[in-house]
Every structure is written in C-alpha cells, then in structure tokens.
C-alpha positions in Angstrom: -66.4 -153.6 0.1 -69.1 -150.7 0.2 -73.2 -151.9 0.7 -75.7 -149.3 -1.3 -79.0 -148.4 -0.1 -80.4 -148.7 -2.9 -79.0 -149.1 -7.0 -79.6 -145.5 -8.0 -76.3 -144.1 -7.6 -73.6 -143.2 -10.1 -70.9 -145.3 -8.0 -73.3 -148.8 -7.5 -73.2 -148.6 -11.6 -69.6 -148.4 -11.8 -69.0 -151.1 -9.2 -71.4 -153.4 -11.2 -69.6 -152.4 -14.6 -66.5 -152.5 -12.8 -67.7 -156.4 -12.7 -67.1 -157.1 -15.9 -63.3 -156.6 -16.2 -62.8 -158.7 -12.7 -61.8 -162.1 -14.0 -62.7 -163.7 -10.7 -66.7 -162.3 -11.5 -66.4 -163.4 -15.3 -65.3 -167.4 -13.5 -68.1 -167.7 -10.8 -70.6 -166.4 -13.9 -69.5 -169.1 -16.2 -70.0 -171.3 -13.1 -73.1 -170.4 -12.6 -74.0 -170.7 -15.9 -73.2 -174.7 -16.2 -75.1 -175.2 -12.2 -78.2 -173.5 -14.0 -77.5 -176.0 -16.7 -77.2 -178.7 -14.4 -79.9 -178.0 -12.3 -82.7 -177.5 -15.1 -82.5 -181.8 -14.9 -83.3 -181.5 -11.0 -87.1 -180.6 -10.4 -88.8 -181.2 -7.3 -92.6 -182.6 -7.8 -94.8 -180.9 -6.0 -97.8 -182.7 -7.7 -99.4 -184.4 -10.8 -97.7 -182.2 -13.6 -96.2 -179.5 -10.9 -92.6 -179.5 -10.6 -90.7 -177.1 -9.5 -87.1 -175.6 -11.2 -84.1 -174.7 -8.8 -82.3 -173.0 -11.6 -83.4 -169.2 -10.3 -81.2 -170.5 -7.2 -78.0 -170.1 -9.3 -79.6 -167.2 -11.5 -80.0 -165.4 -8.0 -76.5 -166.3 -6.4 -75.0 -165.1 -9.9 -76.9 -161.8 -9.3 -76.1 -161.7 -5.7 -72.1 -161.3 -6.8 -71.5 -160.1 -10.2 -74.1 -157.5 -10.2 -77.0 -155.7 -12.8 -74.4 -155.4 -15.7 -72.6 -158.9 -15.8 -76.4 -160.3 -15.1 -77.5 -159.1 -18.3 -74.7 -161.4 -20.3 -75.1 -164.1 -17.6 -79.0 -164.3 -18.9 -78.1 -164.4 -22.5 -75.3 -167.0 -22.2 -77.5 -169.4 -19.7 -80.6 -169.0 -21.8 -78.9 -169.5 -24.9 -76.8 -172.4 -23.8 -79.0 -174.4 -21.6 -81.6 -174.2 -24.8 -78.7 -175.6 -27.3 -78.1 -178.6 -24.6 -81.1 -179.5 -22.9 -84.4 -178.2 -24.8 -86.1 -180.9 -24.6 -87.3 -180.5 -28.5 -89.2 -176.9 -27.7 -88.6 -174.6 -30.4 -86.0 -171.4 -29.6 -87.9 -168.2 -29.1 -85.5 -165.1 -28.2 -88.4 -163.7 -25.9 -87.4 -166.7 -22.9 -84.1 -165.0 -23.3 -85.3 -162.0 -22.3 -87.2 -162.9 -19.5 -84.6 -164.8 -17.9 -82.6 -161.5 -18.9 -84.9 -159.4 -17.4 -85.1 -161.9 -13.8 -81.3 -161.4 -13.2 -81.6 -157.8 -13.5 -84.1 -157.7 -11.0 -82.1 -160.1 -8.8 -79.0 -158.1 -9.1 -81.2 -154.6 -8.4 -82.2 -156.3 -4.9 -79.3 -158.3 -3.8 -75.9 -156.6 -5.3 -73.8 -154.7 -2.8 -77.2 -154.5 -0.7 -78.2 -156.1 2.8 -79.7 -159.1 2.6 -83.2 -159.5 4.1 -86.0 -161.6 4.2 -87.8 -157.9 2.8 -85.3 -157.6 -0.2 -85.6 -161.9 -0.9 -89.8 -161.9 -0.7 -90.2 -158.6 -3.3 -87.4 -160.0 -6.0 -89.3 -162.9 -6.0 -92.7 -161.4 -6.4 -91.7 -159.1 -9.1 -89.4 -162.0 -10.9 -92.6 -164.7 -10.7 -94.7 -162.0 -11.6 -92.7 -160.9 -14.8 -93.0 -164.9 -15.7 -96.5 -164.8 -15.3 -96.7 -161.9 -17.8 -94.0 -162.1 -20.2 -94.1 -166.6 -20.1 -97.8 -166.3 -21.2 -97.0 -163.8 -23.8 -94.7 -166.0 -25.1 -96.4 -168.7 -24.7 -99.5 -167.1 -27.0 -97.4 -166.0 -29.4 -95.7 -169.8 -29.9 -98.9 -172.3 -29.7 -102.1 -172.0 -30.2 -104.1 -170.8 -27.3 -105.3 -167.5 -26.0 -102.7 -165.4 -23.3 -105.5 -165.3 -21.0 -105.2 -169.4 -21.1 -101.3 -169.0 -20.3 -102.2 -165.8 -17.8 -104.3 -167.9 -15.7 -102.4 -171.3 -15.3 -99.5 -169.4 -15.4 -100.4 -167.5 -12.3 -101.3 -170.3 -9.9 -98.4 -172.5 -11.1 -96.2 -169.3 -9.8 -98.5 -168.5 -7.1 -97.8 -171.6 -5.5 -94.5 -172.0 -6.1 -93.7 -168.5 -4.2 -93.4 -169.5 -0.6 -91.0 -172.3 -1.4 -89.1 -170.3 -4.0 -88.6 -167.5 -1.3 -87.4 -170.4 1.6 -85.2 -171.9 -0.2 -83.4 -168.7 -1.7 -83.5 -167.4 2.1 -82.4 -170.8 3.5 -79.3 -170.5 0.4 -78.1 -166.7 1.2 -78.0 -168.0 5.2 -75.8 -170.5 4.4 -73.3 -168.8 1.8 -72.8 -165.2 3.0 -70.3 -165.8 5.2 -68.7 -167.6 2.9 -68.6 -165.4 0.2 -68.0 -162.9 2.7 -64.9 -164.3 4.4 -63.7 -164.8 0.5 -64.0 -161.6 -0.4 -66.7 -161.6 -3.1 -69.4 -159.9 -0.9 -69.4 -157.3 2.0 -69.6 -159.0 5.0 -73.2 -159.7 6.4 -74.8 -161.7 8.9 -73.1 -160.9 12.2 -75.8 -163.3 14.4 -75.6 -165.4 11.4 -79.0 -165.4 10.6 -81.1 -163.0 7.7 -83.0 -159.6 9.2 -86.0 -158.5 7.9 
C-alpha cells in the first residue's frame, strides 16, 4: 500500500475515492461512527465546567483509514446521528455539521496514506482546534444571544488548553494501533522501532 508525500496528487485522490467502493472502509466508518457516539457520554474533567471530549479520537482514526473523501460522509452521518441520539436538548444547526465535516478533512489531508509523525499529529490539531475556535463561535453567535467575540475568546482558551492533551493522546492512540492496522492491511506499514518520528 503506497505512502504520499503530500495529498496533492492525482493518484492520493483516486485512492481516497477508491475508498468509497471498499466495503471493508464503508464497515470501520460506520464503526467509527457509533465509538464517536459512544464516546460523546465519556468526558474527562479537567476542571470546574472543563471537560474534555475524546470523540476527535475516533473522528481521527476514521480519517487515518478511509481517507479525505469517505471523511466528508463520515462527518455528516456522525454529526447528524449523534445530534438525533444524544443532543442533550440543543437545537440542530447544520453549521456543527460542517465543522465536524471540515475537521475530518483536515485529519484525512495529514494522516491518509502519509507517515505518521509527531509533526503531522501537532499541525492537524492546531489547524482542527483552530477551525473550532472560529467556525464554533460563529455558530455559536449566530444561535444565542451574545457577541462572537464572547464565543472567540472563551472559545480560544477552552481549546488552547485542551491542545497538549488532545495531541498526547492521539500520539499515544496511532503508537499503539499502526501496527495493527498495518499487519491487517488497512494502512501501509509504519513504525519499524515502534515508536512515532518527528
């Protein structure tokens, strides 16, 4: 199974198309799906009203082995779904669709047929807590009452601390399941000395 530098070749886009008519892809997507479900219910507190959410862990393994294109109906169906069965009485906005959309992508863009590093796991989660910040308080402003730069600013702390232990625990994740998925056949093979490069 061939690693690209980088996604801006004609072939990475017909692997990650290709994606979609593997049945085996469609299967761990849907499985993915339900652990996002799953894990929205498991937060770890971090503080008086912190918690942190482990679904991007699933979002990014999802990413990781179906790729850009199957990540784009992954967001929709996980958004959409996990809202239908565990809202928590928050009104549907389309716009958290798209952002969780929009975070797979990015995933997929930085860990599908790529080499794994500690480089490529700290800049896909800047850029995806970043994109929160932005497009979260957006849609935040838009749905309730307050000003964006309200959302903007407690948006971006709440996401500023939640970095280093996002990026850990992804890195800690892809160290333990790449030679799994490797040996399976659902990702090139990685991780000779068994540990992530930078």
């Amino acid at each position: 199974m061939q690693i690209f530098k980088t996604p801006f070749s004609a072939a990475y886009w017909r692997a990650a198309a290709g994606e979609l008519k593997n049945y085996r892809t469609l299967v761990f997507s849907a499985l993915m799906v339900a652990a996002c479900i799953v894990l929205s219910h498991c937060k770890i507190p971090l503080g008086e009203n912190l918690s942190l959410s482990v679904t991007f862990l699933a979002r990014a393994l999802c990413a990781l082995v179906c790729g850009p294109v199957t990540a784009v109906l992954f967001g929709a169906a996980e958004d959409t779904l996990s809202f239908f069965l565990s809202s928590g009485g928050y009104p549907y906005f389309p716009g958290y669709m798209l952002t969780t959309i929009l975070g797979c992508v990015v995933y997929a863009l930085f860990f599908y047929r790529a080499k794994i590093t500690w480089r490529r796991i700290i800049l896909a989660k800047i850029i995806t807590n970043i994109q929160n910040v932005f497009l979260g308080s957006l849609w935040s402003a838009i749905l309730y009452s307050k000003g964006y730069l309200y959302y903007m600013t407690t948006s971006a702390v709440k996401n500023a601390l939640y970095l280093p232990l996002q990026i850990l625990m992804l890195g800690f994740l892809f160290q333990a399941l790449l030679p799994v998925l490797g040996k399976s056949g659902r990702l090139p093979q990685q991780l000779p000395d068994g540990r992530l490069g930078w």
